[in-house]
C-alpha positions in Angstrom: 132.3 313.8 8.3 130.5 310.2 8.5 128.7 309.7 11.9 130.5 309.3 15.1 129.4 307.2 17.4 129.9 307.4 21.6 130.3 304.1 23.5 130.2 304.2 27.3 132.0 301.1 29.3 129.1 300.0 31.5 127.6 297.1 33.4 130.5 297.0 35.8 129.6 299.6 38.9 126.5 298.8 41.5 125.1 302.3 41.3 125.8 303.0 37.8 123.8 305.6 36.2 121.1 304.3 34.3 121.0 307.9 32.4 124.2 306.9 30.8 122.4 304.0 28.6 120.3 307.2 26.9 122.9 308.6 25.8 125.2 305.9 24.8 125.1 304.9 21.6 126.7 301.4 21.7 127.0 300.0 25.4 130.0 298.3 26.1 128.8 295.7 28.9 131.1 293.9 31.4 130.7 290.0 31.0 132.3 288.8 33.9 136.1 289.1 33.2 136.8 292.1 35.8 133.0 292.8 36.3 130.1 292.2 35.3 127.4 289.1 36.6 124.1 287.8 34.9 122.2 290.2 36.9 124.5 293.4 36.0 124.0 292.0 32.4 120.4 291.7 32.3 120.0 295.4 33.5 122.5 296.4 31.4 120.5 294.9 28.2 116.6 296.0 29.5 118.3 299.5 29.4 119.7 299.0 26.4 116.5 297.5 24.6 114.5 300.1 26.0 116.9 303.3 25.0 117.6 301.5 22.0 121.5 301.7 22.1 123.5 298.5 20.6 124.8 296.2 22.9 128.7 295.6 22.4 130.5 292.3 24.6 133.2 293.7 26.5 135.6 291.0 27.4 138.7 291.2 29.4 141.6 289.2 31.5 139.7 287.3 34.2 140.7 289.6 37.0 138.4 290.9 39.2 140.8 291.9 42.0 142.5 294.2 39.4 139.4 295.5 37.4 141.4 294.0 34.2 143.8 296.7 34.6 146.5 294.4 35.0 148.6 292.5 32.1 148.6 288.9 32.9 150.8 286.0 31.4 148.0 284.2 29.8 148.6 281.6 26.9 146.5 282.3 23.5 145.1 279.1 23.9 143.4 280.0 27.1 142.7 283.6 26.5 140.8 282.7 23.5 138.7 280.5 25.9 138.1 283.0 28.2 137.1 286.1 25.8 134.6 282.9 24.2 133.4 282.0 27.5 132.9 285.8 28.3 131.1 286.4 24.8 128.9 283.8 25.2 127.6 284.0 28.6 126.4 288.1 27.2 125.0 286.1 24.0 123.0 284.1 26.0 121.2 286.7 28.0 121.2 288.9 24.9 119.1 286.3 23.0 116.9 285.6 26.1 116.3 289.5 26.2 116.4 289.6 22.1 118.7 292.2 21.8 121.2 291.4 19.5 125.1 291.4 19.8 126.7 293.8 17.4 130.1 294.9 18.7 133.0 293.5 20.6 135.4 295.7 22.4 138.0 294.3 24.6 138.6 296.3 28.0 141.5 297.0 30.1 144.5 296.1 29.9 144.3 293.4 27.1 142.7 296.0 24.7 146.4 297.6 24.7 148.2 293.9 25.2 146.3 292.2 21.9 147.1 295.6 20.3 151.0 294.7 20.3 151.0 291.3 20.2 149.7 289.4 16.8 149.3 286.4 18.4 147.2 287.8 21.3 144.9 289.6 19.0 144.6 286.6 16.7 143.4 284.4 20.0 140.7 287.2 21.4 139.2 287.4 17.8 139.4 284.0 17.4 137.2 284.0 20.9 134.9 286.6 20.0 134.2 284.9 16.6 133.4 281.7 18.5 130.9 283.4 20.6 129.5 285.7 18.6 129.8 285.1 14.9 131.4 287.3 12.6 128.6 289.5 12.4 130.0 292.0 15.1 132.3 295.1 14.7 135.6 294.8 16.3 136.1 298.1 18.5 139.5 298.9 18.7 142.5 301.1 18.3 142.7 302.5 14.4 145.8 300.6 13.7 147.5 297.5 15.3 147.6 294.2 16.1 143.9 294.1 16.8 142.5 295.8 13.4 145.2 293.4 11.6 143.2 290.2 13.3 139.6 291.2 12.6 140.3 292.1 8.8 141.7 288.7 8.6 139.2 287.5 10.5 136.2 289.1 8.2 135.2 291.4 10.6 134.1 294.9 10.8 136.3 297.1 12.5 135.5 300.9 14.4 138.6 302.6 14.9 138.3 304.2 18.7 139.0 307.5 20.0 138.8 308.3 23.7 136.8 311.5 25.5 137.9 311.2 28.8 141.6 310.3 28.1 144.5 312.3 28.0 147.2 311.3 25.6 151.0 311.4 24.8 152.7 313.3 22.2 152.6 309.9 20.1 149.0 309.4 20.4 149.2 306.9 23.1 147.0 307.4 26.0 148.8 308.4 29.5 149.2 305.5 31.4 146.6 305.5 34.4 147.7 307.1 37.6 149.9 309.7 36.0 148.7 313.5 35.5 146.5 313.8 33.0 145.9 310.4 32.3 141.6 311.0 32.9 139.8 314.1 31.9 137.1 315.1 34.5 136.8 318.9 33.1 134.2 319.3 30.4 135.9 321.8 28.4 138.5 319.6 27.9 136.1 316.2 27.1 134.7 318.5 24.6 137.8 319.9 22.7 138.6 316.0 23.1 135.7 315.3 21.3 135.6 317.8 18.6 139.7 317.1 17.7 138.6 313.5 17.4 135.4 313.8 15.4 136.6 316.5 12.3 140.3 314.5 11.6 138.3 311.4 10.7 140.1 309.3 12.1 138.3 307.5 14.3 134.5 305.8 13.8 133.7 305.8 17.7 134.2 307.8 20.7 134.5 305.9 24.2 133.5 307.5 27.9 134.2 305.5 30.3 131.4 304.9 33.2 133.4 304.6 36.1 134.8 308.4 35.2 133.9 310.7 38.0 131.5 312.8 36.5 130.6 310.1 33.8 127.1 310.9 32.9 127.8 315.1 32.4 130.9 314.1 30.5 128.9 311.6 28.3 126.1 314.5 27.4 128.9 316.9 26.4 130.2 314.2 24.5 127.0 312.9 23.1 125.6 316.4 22.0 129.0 317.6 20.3 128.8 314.5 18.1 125.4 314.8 17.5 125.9 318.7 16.3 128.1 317.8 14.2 126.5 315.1 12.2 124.5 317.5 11.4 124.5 317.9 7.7 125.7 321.5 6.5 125.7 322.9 3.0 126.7 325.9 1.5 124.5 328.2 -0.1 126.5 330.9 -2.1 129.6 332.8 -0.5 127.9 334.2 2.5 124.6 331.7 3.8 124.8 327.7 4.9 122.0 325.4 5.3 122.0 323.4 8.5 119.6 319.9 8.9 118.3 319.9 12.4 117.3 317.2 14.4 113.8 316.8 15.3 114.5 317.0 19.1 115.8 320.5 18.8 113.9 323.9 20.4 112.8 325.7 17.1 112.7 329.0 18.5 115.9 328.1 20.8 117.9 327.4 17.8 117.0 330.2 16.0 117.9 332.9 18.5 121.5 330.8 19.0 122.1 330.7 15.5 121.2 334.5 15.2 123.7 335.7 17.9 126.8 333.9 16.3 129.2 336.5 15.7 128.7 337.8 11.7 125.4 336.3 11.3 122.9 338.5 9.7 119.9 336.4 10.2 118.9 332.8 10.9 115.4 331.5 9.4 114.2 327.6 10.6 112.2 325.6 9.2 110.4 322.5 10.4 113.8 320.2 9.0 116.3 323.2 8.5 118.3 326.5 9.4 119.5 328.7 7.0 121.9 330.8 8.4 123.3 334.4 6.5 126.5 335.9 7.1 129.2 338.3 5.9 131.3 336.7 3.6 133.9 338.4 4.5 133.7 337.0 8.5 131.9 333.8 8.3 130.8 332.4 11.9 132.7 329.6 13.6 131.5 326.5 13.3 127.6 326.7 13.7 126.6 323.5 14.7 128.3 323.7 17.9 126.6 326.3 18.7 123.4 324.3 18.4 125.6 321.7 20.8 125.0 323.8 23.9 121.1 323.5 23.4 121.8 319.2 22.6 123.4 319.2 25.8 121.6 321.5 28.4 118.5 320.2 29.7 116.5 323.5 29.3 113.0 324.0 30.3 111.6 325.3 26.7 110.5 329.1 26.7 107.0 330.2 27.8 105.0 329.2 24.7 101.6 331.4 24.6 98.4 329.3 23.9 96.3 331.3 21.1 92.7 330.1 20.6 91.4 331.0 17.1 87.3 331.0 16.6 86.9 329.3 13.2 83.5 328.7 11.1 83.4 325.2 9.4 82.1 326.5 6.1 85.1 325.5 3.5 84.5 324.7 0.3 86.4 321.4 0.8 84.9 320.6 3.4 82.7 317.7 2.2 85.0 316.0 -0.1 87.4 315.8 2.7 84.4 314.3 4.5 83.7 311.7 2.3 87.6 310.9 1.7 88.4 310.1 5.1 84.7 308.5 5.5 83.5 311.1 7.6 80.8 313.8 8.1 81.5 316.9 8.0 80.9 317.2 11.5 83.2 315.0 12.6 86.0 316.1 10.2 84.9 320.1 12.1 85.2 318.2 15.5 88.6 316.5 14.4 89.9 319.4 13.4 89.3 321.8 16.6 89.7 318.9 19.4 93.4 319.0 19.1 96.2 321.4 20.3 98.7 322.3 17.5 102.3 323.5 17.8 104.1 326.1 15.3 106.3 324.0 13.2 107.5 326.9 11.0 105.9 330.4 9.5 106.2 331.0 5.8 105.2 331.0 2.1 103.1 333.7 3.4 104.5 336.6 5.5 102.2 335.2 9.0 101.4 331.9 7.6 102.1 329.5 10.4 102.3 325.8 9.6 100.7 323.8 12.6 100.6 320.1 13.3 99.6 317.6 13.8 96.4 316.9 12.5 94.6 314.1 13.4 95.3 311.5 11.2 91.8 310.5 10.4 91.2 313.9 8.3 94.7 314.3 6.9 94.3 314.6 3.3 97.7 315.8 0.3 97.4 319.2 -1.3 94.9 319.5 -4.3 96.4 318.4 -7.5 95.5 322.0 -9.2 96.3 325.1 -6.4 93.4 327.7 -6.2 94.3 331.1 -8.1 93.0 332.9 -5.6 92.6 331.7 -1.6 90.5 334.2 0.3 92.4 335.8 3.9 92.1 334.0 6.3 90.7 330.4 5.2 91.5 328.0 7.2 93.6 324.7 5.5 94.7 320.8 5.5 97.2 319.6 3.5 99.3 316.5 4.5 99.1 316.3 8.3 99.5 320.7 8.8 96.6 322.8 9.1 96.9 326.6 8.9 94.9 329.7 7.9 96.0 332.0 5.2 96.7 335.6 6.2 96.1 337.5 2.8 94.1 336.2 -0.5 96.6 334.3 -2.5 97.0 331.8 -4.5 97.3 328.5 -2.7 96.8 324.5 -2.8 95.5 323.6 0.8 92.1 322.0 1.4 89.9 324.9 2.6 87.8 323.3 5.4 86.8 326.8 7.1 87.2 330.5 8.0 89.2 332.0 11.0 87.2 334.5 12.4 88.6 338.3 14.2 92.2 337.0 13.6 95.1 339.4 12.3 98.2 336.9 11.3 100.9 339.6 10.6 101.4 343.2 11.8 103.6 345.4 8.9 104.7 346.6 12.5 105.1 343.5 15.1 105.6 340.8 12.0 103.6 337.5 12.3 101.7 336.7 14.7 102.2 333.0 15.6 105.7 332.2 16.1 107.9 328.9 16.2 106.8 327.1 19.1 103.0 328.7 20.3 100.2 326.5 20.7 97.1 327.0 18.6 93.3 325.8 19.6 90.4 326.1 17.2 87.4 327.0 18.9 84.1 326.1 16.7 81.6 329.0 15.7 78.2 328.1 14.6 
């Protein structure tokens, strides 16, 4: 599936959540049709240039008293001055906040009137295209009035699905104030979500902000998206490969993964999972397994700090000196000032890839490997360090020697594991 996008209605409650601009991925603001002023708007765009979420005009019918809930009987000729009007008063704080303009949604109840009506949807793109260009990506229903209008129009459209909506056997959404017509239950947001995202049918997923429960509902919807842009491929009949994103727990994901009914084993890697199963019962979908751990702000496990006494006698030592324009007793001091983390263990049963090295001494892998690396030398190569647990054959730049350090037990298995923190502490 191509990404999925969420878009969160905002900039039209006093004590909105300013959480909900993290996680929104285009931020529909209110420009002062049923809410919105230049103060809301200004917020509205510092949160959105600081979380880096793209800014989206969100015109309506002027009608405050009714939140633009209400269809009014509005010519074109004047609602394609008010969606302008609307358009360009965002514009104009956008530009003094340089934070461009990329999407137009319209809210309320003229997203559903223009949908119907040719001539309405002609006159609000007409409006947006005054204001804004036709740069901008239409946000709208997959099919109508309103996709018609901004093909003709030359602009982009994103066909919208919403989270927090419930909807009629036709695919229309229940009409506000009847049973079922918002969804405040997460379980529910999420199969929303998922149903919306894997039929391809839609480009963007909306939450609105004024939802009781917004910002809970808008990480459930945010982290099942995410998950499932992850990129999956198959390897053979019974293992997959997942690509993980770089703000996901190693170790977390690797004990989730591992507990998924039929799963034999799980190994991660600093970009991937590879996950092995029996063919015969492969899991359910993994990567929403990995959503829980995108959605749940979990304090990361215990990680053990493990101080390794290294001598600074490599026989690269020197010419990674001189590369980075060093002495060797700088590149040494480099080397053990910093705390590393356990980005993956392999190649070597034990060997433990840490980063990141200081960028001063990081240096690529020799252009010939070694035949024979002596246990437990301690390597650069890129911006990892490590130390090798047996003599073997190897392509690091050997800057030292770990000292009274066992890296894998035939018993206990490696040592360091996918999250610990490593110190070097200099000997002689």
């Amino acid at each position: 599936m191509t990404e999925c996008l969420l878009n969160i209605d905002l900039g039209e409650l006093p004590d909105e959540d300013a959480r909900l601009y993290a996680l929104a991925q285009v931020a529909n603001i209110a420009c002062g049709g049923h809410a919105g002023d230049d103060a809301s708007m200004r917020r509205a765009l510092e949160l959105c240039a600081r979380h880096g979420t793209r800014v989206c005009a969100h015109p309506s019918y002027e009608d405050r008293e009714g939140f633009g809930r209400r269809a009014l009987d509005v010519t074109p000729d004047v609602l394609r001055g008010q969606v302008a009007s609307q358009c360009a008063r965002l514009s104009r704080l956008a530009q003094e906040q340089r934070v461009p303009v990329v999407y137009a949604k319209l809210h309320g109840a003229l997203y559903h009137a223009a949908n119907t009506s040719p001539v309405l949807a002609r006159a609000v793109v007409e409006g947006i295209v005054e204001a804004l260009g036709t740069g901008v990506t239409l946000i709208a229903p997959a099919e109508g009035s309103l996709r018609d209008a901004a093909r003709n129009a030359g602009l982009a459209h994103a066909r919208e699905g919403f989270a927090d909506r419930g909807t009629l056997p036709d695919g229309s959404l229940i009409p506000r104030g009847q049973p079922g017509a918002v969804l405040t239950e997460a379980a529910k947001v999420r199969e929303n979500t998922v149903r919306l995202a894997t039929q391809d049918t839609v480009d963007t997923v909306c939450v609105h902000g004024d939802t009781p429960g917004a910002v809970e509902l808008a990480r459930e919807v945010r982290a099942t998206l995410d998950a499932l842009s992850l990129h999956v491929e198959p390897l053979g009949d019974g293992a997959l490969r997942l690509t993980l994103p770089d703000s996901l727990e190693r170790r977390a994901a690797r004990e989730v993964l591992r507990a998924l009914p039929g799963v034999v084993d799980a190994v991660v890697t600093e970009e991937h999972a590879c996950v092995y199963f029996d063919p015969s019962a492969p899991p359910d979908e993994p990567r929403l397994a990995l959503a829980r751990l995108l959605r749940e702000t979990v304090a990361p496990p215990e990680q053990t700090l493990i101080t390794l006494r290294v001598r600074y006698d490599g026989p690269d030592l020197e010419k990674v000196a001189t590369r980075a324009g060093l002495s060797v007793d700088e590149v040494a001091r480099l080397h053990a000032a910093r705390e590393y983390s356990v980005r993956c263990v392999g190649f070597l049963p034990g060997f433990a890839y840490l980063g990141e090295l200081d960028p001063r001494i990081v240096v690529p892998r020799l252009p010939t490997p070694r035949m024979r690396v002596p246990a437990l030398a301690v390597g650069i190569a890129g911006g990892r360090t490590g130390v090798y647990p047996f003599a073997s054959p190897g392509g690091w730049n050997l800057i030292g020697t770990a000292l009274d350090f066992t890296a894998f037990h035939p018993d206990r298995g490696a040592v360091l594991q996918l999250g610990d923190r490593v110190r070097f502490e200099r000997v002689g």
